[in-house]
N, C-alpha and C positions, 0 to 999 in steps of 0.2 A: 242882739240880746233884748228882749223885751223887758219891761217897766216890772218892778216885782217888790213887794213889803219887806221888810226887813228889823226884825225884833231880837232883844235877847233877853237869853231864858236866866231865871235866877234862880230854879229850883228844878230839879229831873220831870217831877207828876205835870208841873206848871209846862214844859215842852215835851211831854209828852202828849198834855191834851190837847195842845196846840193842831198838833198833825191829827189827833183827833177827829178834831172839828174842821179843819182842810185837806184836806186830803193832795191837795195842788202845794203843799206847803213840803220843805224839805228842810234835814237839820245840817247846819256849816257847824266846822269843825274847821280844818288848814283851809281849804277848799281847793287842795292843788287839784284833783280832780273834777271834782261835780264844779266849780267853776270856767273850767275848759268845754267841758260839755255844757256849761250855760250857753257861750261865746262860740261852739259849734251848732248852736239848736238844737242837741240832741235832751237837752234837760231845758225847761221852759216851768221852773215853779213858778208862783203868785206869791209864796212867803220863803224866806229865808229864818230860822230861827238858829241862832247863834247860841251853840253849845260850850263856848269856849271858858264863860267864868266858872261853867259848873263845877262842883267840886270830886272829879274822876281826871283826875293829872297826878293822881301818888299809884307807887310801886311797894308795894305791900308784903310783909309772909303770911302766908296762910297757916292756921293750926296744924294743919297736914303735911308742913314741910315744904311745900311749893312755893309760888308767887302767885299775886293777885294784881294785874295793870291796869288801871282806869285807862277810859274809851278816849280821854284826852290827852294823855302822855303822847308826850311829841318823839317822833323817830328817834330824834337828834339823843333826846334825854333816855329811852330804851335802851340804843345801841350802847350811851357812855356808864349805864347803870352798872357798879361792878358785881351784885350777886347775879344782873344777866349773863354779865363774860363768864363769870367765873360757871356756873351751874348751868347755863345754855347758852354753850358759844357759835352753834350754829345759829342762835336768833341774833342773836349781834350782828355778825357777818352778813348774814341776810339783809337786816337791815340798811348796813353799810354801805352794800353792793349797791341798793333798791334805786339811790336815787342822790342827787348834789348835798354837801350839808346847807343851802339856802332850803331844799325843799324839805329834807331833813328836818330844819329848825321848827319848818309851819305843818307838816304834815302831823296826822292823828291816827293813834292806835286802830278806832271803830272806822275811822275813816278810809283806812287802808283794807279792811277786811273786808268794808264795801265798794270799793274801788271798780271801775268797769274794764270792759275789754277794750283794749286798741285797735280791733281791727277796723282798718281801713272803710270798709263797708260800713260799719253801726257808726261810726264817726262824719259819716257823709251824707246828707239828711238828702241829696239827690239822688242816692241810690236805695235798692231794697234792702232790707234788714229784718230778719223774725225775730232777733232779740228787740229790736227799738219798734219794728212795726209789724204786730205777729200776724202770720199769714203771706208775707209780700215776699217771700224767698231769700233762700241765701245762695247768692252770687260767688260766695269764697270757694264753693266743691266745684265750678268750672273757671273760677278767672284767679286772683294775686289769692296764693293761700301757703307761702313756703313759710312761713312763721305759724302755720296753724292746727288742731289737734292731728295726733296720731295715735290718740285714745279717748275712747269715752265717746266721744263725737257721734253727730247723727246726719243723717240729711233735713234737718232743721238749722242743720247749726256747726260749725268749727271752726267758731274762735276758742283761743284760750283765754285762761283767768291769769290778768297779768302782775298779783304781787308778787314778792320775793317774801315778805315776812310770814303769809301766812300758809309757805309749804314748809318753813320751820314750825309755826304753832303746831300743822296736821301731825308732824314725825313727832311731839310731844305729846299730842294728845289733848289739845289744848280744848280748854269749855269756853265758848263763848255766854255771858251774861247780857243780858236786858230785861229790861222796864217794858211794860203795856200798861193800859188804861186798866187792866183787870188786876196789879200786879207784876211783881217779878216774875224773869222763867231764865232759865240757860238749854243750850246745845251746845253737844261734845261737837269739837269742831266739823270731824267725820261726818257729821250729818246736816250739819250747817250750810254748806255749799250743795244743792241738791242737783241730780243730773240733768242733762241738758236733757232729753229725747226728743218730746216733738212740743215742748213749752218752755226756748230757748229763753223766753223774757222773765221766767221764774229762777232766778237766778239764788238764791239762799233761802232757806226756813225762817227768815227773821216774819213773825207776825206784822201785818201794814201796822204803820202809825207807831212801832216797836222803836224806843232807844238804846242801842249799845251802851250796857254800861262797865263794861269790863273785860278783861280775859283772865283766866285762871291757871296757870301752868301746872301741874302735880308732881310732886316729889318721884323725878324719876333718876336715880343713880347711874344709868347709860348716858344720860344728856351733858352731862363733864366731857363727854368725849365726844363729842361731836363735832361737825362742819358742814359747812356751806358753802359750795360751789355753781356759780354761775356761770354759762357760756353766752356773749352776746357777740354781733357783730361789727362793733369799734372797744374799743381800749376805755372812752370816756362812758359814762351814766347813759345805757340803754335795756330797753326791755331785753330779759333776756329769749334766747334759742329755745334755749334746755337749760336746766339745775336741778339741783339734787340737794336736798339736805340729808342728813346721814349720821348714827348716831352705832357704837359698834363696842361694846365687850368684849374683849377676849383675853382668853384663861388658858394655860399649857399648848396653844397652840387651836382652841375648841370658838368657837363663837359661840358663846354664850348670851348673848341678850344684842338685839340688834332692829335698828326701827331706820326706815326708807320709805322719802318721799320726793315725787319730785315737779319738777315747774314747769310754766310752759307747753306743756301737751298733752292739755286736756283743757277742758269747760272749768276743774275746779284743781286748787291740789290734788294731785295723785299719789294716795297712799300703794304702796308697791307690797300689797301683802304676799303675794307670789312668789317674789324674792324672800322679802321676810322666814317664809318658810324654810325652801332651801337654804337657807342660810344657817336657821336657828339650829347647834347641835353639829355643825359641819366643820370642818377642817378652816383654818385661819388661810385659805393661799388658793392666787388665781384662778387655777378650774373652778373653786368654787364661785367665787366671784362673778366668773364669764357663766357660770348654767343658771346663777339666783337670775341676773340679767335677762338672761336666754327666756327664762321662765317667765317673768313679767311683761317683756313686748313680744311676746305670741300674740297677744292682744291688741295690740299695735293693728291701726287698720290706716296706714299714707294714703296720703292725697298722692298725685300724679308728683307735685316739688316739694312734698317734705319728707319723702322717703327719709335721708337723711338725716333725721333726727334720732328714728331706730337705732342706726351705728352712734351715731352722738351720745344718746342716755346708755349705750350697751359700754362703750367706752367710757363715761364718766363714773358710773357704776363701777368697775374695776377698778380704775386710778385713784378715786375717793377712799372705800375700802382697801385699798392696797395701805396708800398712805395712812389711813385709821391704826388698821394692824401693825405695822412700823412703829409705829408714834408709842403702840403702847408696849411693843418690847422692848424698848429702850430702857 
């Protein structure tokens, strides 16, 4: 790890102009992330500006019924918030799964939604990388790639995006908030995470030198019922396979209001509008289930070893929605 400055901020404009005027400079929040990739060489800033006094660590209602989450709120304190359980309990869960409660305790709202990818390759500063070094190839479509997309993906690029929290935000609908030098701006999450194609190292619409200062949830009445489901491969705190957040109305037997997204296979959350559709207006019971599925990984394009993940989300897709509809005729 090289030598690098290290300040903290007392006011938002004051670390935003920071980054500013460096561009070499990066904002700490937990730093469970961008501190690993200091200690692997894949991050090498000159300044550290520590965002931690700021004051974005409250959970808020919005005039419109929602919630509003500073970019500081820690995992720990999202997951235990009761109008999260209570009114989105797939982001609790989410969160839950994400990660230990030591990392939990240190982790950040902004800092999670920028969080990078694991794969093996962008984390290995001896090997090529077009997210970390664009231009130099990616290694994962011929060599270790069974944890990697089975959508969205290009010949640029297939890693996935590895949080848990924020394929709950996507199934919400969630706005992400921040600060530039020019001013406030937000994006709906949807458009936040932009696709990989052939400029894997643009990984979000956040403007350079931009601070995260919040997320905005909106009063949505389906999100009471909701869940979050992770598949990883051990029992303890790992990235996961596949997940699914999942959020499901239903009325005399009809599904009526229904929002699906899911983790792990893809560049970014993957909002599953394809299902969506067949869904919305259809019958509460498996065939449906298995064709909303069917309809969404058409587009499924496997690597040679992740085939597998297709039956995995096709599968979790069902089991999730089955248990939704259960849950709510009781």
């Amino acid at each position: 790890m090289r030598e690098f400055d290290y300040q903290r901020a007392s006011d938002v404009a004051g670390a935003v102009a920071v980054l500013g005027a460096d561009p070499d400079a990066r904002f700490l929040g937990g730093g469970t992330n961008l501190v690993d990739l200091m200690k692997a060489g894949v991050e090498r800033p000159a300044r550290l500006v520590d965002i931690r006094e700021l004051p974005l660590d409250e959970i808020e209602p919005t005039r419109e019924g929602g919630l509003r989450i500073g970019a500081t709120v820690t995992n720990a304190d999202l997951a235990a918030h009761p109008e999260v359980r209570r009114r989105y309990p797939a982001l609790a869960q989410a969160v839950l799964a994400g990660a230990s409660g030591q990392l939990r305790n240190m982790a950040t709202v902004g800092g999670n939604l920028l969080q990078r990818t694991r794969c093996g390759y962008f984390t290995d500063v001896t090997k090529p990388c077009n997210k970390r070094v664009p231009g130099s190839g990616c290694p994962a479509v011929e060599g270790e790639h069974h944890n990697h997309a089975i959508l969205g993906a290009s010949d640029h690029c297939v890693a996935v995006h590895p949080s848990d929290m924020a394929v709950a935000l996507t199934v919400f609908d969630a706005v992400v908030h921040y600060e530039t030098a020019d001013g406030p701006g937000e994006s709906p999450i949807g458009a936040f995470y932009v696709p990989v194609g052939d400029t894997p190292h643009h990984e979000t619409a956040l403007p350079p030198g931009a601070l995260i200062t919040g997320v905005t949830l909106p009063p949505t009445p389906v999100a009471a019922h909701s869940r979050y489901r992770k598949v990883r491969e051990r029992a303890s705190y790992a990235f996961a396979i596949g997940s699914l957040a999942a959020a499901l109305d239903v009325r005399d037997g009809v599904i009526r209001d229904v929002r699906l997204a899911f983790g792990a296979v893809a560049s970014r959350p993957w909002r599953a509008l394809a299902a969506e559709r067949v869904l919305t207006g259809a019958p509460a019971d498996a065939e449906t289930y298995a064709a909303a599925a069917a309809a969404e990984l058409t587009a499924a394009r496997p690597l040679p070893h992740n085939g597998y993940k297709v039956t995995l989300m096709h599968n979790l897709v069902v089991a999730v929605l089955t248990e939704l509809a259960e849950e709510a005729a009781r």
